[in-house]
VOGU-3710 file (C-alpha; in Angstrom, 3 decimals, decimal comma):
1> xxxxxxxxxx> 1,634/-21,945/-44,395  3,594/-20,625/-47,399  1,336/-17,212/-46,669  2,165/-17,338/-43,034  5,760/-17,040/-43,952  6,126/-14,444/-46,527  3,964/-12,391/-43,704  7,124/-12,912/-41,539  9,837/-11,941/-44,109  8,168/-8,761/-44,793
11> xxxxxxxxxx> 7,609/-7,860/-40,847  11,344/-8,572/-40,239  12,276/-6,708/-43,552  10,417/-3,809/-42,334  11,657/-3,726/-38,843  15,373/-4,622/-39,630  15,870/-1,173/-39,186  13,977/-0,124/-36,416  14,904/-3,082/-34,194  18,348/-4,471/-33,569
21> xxxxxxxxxx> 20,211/-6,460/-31,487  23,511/-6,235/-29,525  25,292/-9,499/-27,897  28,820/-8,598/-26,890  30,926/-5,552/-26,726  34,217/-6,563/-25,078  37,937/-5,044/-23,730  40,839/-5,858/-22,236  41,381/-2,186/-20,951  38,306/-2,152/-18,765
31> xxxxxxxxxx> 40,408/-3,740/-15,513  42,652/-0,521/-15,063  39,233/1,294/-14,404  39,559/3,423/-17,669  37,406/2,705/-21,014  38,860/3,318/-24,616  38,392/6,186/-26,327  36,687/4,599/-28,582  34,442/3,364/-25,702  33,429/6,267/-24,636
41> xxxxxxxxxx> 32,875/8,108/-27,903  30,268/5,136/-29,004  28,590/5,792/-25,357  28,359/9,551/-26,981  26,887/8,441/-29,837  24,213/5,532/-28,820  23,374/6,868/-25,201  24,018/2,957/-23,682  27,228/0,944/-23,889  27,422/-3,126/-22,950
51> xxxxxxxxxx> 30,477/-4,108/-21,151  31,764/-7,406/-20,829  33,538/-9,139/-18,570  33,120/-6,087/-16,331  33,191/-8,524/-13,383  34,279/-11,680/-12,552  31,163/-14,571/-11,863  32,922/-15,253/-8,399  32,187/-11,315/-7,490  28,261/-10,989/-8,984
61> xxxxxxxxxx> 27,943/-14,542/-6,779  29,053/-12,670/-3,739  27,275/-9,630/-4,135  24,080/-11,458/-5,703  23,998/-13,125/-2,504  24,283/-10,242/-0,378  21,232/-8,003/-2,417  18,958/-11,337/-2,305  19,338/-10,691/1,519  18,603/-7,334/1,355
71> xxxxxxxxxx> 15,488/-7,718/-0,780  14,420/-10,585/1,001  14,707/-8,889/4,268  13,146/-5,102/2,672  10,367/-7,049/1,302  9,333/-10,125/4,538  6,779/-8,422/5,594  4,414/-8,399/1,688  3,051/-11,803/1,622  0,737/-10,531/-1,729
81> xxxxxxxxxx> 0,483/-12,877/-4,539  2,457/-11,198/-8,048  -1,442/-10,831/-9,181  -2,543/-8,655/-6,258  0,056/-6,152/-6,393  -0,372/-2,936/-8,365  1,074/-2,451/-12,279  4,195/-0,433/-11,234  4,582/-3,784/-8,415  3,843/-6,129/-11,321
91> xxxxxxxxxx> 6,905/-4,632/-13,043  9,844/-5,121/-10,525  10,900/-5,231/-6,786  12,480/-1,811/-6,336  14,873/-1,692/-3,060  16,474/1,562/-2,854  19,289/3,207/-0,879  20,870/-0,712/-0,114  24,326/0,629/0,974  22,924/2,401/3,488
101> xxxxxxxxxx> 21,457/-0,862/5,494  23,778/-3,443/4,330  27,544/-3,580/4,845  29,015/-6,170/2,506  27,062/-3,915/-0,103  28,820/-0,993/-0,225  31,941/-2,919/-1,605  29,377/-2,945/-5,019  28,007/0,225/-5,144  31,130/2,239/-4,395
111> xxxxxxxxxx> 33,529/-0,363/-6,260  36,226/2,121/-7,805  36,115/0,675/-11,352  32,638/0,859/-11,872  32,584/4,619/-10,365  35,731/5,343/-12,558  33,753/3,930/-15,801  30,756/6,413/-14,871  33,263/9,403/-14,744  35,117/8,241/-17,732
121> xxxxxxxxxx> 32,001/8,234/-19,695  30,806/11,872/-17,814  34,104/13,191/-18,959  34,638/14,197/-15,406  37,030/13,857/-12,455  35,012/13,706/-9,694  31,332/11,426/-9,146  28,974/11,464/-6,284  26,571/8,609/-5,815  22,930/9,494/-6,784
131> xxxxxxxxxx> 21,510/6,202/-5,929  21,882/2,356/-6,245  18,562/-0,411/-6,092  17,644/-3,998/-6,916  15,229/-4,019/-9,283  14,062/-7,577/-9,400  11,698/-8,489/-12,125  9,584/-11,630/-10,696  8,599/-14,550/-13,236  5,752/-13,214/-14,663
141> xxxxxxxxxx> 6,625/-9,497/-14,458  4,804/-7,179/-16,869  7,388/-4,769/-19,174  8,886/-1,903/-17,734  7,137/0,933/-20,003  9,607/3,248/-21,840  10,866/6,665/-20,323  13,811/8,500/-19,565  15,437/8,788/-16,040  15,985/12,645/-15,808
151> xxxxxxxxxx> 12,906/14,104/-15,171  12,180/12,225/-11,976  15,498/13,601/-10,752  15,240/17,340/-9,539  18,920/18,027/-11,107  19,914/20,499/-12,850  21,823/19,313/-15,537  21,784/15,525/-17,036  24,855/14,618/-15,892  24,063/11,431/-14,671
161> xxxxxxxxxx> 24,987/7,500/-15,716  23,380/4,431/-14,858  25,315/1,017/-14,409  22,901/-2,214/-14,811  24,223/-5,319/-13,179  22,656/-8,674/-14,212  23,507/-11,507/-11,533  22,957/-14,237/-14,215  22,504/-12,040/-16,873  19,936/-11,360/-19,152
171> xxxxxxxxxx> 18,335/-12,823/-22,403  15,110/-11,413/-24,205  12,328/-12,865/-23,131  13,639/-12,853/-19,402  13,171/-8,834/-19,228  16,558/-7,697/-21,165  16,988/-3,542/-22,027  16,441/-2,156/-24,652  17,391/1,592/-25,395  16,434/4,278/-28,364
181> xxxxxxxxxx> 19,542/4,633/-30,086  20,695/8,468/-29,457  17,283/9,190/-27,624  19,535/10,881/-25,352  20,673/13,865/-27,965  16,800/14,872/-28,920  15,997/17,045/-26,560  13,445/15,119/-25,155  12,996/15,311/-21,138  9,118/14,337/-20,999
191> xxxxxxxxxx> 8,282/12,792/-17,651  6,616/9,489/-18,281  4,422/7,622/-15,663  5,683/4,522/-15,376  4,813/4,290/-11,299  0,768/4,310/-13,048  0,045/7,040/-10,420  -2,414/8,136/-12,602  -5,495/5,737/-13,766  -4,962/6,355/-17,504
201> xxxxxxxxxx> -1,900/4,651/-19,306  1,638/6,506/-19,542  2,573/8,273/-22,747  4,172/5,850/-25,094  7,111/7,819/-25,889  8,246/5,326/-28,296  5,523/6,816/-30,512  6,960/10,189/-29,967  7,772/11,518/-33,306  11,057/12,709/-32,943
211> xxxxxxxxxx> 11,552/8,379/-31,217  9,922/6,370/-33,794  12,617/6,691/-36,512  15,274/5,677/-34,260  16,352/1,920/-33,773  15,415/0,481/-30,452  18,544/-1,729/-29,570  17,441/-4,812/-27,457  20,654/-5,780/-25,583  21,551/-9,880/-24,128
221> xxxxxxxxxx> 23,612/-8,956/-21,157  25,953/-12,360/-20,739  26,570/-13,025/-16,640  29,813/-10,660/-15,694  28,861/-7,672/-17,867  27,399/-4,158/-17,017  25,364/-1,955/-19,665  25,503/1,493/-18,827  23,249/4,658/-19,941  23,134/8,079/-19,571
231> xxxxxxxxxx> 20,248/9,934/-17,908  18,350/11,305/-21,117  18,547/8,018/-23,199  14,785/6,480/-23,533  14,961/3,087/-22,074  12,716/0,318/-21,533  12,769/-3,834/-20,566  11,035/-6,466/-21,778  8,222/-8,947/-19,933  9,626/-11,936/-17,840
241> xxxxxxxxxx> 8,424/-14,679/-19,336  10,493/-17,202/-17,552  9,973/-18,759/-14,296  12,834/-16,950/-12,478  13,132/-14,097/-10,940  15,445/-11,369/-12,837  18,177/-10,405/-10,265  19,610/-6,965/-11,318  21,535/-4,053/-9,140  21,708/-0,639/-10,536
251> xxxxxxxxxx> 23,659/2,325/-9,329  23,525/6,054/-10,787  26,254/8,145/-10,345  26,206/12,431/-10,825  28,974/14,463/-11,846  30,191/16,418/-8,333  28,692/20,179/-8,982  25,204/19,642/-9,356  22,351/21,461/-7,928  18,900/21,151/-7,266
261> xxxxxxxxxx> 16,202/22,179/-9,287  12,931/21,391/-7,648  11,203/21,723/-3,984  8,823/18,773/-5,060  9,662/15,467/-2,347  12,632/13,813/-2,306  14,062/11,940/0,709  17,375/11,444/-0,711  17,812/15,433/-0,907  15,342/16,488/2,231
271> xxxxxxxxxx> 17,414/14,846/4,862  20,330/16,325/3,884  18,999/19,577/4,154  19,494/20,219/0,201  17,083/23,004/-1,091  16,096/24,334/-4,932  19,395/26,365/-5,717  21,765/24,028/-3,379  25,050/21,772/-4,558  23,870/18,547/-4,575
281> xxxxxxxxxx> 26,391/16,929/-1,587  26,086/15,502/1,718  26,001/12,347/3,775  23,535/10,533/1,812  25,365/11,626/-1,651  28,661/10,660/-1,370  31,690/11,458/-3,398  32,051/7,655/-5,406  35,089/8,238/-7,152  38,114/9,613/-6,368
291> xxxxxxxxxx> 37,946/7,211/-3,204  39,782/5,275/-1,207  38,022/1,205/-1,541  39,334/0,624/1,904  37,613/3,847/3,454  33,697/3,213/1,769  31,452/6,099/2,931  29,209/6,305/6,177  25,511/6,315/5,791  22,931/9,025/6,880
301> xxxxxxxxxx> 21,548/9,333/10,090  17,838/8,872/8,111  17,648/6,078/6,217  15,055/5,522/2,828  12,179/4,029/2,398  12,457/-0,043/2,076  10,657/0,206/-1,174  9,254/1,480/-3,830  10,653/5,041/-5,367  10,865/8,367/-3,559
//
């Protein structure tokens, strides 16, 4: 036993380092829609930032509510056990494009402090919405492999934050973030397959080289807060190992000036007409903040898929 023990101290002495862990970042300036300074400079440095208290339990209630709906009604027609689905299945429920098919969502996903946060830490004075989804990790979901968001997005520069929502938030063990401290000021931008489109496993970029020195920060997300990250940091999420299902809404915002780099498929830039060259705007990309709350964007003529990515 004594044995077993000393084998413990000298794992966790070895990976104090290399693994950390972040409960609670709060402040009372959050409300007025614009972070501290010294907010946004740590969101320079680390590539993530935890907010709390972003929003009130009575709000993620109302909106939880509202994307359990959504999901439930995207999803009524897959009666497959979580065992018969594929690995990418086996990982989360991905919904995209929800404000286009559900009213009392677009409250969420164009809610004026959470697009003012984005374009405070953007350093910009205008955001258009990239994209928002439930990603809803069932009991029993498998890890959500490490990668990067920007190379699935045909963009041409990373100028692009993601905002995670927990409804109840989110302890390890129950499929809580973790990010690669400053992963997103390496340089890396190596497309990783975590959809397993491909019959071999996905490139473990955690064993990159340039990734393996740096800590990877494993974040408990108390209910009301929002973690956001920018589009080049190396993220990943840990196995569900509880018996309920992790409820979480994500939206990704763009700087306004973008354009597109790539003719490859992409629904979300096809129906608008968008080609390799063009601004990145139109009905299905709407300007998020500046905005007026009480005038919330229209949706596109074609809608998205119900799930999966595209």
């Amino acid at each position: 036993m004594l044995n077993f023990f000393l084998l413990i101290l000298t794992f966790l002495r070895a990976h104090s380092q290399k693994l950390k862990l972040i409960m609670q970042t709060k402040t009372t300036k959050i409300s007025t829609g614009k972070l501290m300074q010294a907010m946004v400079d740590r969101f320079k440095i680390d590539g993530f930032l935890l907010v709390e208290d972003f929003f009130s339990h009575e709000e993620l209630d109302r909106f939880g509510s509202e994307v359990d709906k959504a999901v439930r009604y995207r999803t009524v027609d897959d009666n497959r056990s979580h065992g018969d689905k594929n690995l990418y299945e086996q990982t989360f429920v991905q919904c995209m494009g929800l404000w286009e098919d559900n009213v009392p969502l677009r409250p969420l996903t164009f809610h004026q402090k959470l697009c003012a946060t984005a374009a405070d830490l953007l350093e910009t004075d205008c955001v258009r919405l990239w994209q928002d989804q439930a990603l809803y990790k069932e009991a029993g979901g498998r890890k959500t492999d490490a990668h990067l968001d920007y190379p699935f997005w045909p963009v041409d520069k990373p100028r692009l934050v993601s905002a995670w929502i927990p409804f109840d938030g989110c302890k390890l063990g129950g499929g809580a973030m973790g990010y690669v401290q400053g992963s997103h000021k390496l340089g890396i931008c190596r497309f990783v397959d975590i959809g397993h489109l491909k019959d071999e496993e996905p490139y473990d970029i955690l064993k990159d080289t340039q990734v393996s020195s740096r800590p990877l920060v494993w974040i408990e997300a108390p209910k009301g807060s929002v973690i956001f990250h920018h589009a080049l940091t190396i993220h990943t999420a840990d196995a569900n190992r509880t018996n309920k299902t992790r409820r979480v809404f994500t939206t990704v915002y763009m700087a306004d000036g973008c354009r597109r780099t790539r003719d490859d498929f992409s629904v979300y830039l096809d129906r608008d007409g968008i080609k390799k060259g063009d601004l990145i705007a139109g009905p299905g990309l709407p300007v998020a903040w500046p905005r007026d709350e009480k005038q919330l964007p229209k949706p596109p003529s074609v809608l998205g898929p119900k799930t999966g990515f595209s």
